[in-house]
C-alpha positions in Angstrom: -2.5 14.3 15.0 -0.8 11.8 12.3 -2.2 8.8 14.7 -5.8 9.8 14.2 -5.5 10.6 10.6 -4.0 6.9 10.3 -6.8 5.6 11.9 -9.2 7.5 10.1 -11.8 6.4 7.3 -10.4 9.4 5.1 -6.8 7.5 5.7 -8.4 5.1 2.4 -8.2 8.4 0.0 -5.5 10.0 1.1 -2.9 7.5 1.2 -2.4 7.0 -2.5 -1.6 10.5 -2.6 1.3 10.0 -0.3 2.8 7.1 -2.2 3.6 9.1 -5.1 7.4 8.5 -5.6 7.4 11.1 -7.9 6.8 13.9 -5.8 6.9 12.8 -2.3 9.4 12.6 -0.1 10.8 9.2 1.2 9.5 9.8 4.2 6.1 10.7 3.2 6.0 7.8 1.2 7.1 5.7 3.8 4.3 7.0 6.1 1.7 6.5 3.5 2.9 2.6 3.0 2.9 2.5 7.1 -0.7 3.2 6.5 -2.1 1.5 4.7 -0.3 -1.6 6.0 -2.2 -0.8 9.4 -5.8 -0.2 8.0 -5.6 -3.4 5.7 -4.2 -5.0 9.0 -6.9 -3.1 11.4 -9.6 -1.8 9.6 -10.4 -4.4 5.9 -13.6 -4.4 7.4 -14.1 -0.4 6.9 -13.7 -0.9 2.8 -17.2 -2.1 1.1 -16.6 -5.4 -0.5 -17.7 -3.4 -3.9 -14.5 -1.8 -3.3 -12.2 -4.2 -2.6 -11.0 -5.6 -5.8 -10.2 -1.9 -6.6 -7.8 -1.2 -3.9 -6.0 -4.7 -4.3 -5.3 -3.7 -8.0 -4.1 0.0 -6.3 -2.2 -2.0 -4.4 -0.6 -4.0 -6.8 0.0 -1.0 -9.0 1.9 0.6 -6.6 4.1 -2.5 -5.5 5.4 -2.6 -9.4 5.7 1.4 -9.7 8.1 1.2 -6.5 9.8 -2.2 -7.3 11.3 -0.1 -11.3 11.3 3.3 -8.9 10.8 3.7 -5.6 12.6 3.0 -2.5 13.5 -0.9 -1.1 11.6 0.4 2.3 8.6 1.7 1.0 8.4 -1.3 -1.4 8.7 -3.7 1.6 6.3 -2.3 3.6 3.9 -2.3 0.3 4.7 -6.1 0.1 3.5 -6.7 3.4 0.4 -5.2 3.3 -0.6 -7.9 0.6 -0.4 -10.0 3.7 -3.0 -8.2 5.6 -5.7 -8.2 2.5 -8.0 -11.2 3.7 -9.0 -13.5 0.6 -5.8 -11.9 -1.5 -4.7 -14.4 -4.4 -1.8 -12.0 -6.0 0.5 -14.5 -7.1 4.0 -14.8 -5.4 5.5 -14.3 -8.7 4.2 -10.7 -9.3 6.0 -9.7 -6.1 8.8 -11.3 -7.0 9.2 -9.4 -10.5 8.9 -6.3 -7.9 11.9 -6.8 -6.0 13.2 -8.0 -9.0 13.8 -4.7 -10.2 14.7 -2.9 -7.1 
């Protein structure tokens, strides 16, 4: 069941939900950041180019929020999902202010 939610198109909205440090479990988090390392890495092609700024800033957003709060696994996995956005210019110095303050 988890597997086919991953690899769903609804796996885009819920995700953020589950990388909410604040009320999520590390595990939860964990499998949200698991996810949405695999559809950047699988499925980039699924998220209209309209929307693809948007989800990079998401992204971004929640690399810092985990690098002051959250976990050093969650925040790794987060870090290399940057890698898997084609075309991604976030600078090497924003992610290393994140782990910065892990």
């Amino acid at each position: 069941f988890l597997i086919s939610q991953q690899r769903s198109p609804a796996a885009w909205t819920w995700v953020w939900n589950f990388l909410d440090f604040s009320t999520k479990s590390m595990e939860v988090q964990f499998f949200g950041a698991v996810t949405l390392h695999q559809k950047l890495s699988k499925s980039w092609q699924e998220v209209p180019q309209s929307m693809r700024n948007e989800l990079k800033e998401k992204l971004l957003q929640k690399i810092v929020e985990f690098g002051g709060n959250g976990t050093k696994l969650v925040l790794n996995r987060l870090c290399m999902s940057v890698s898997n956005i084609k075309g991604c210019k976030i600078p090497v110095v924003i992610l290393n202010l994140a782990f910065d303050y892990s």
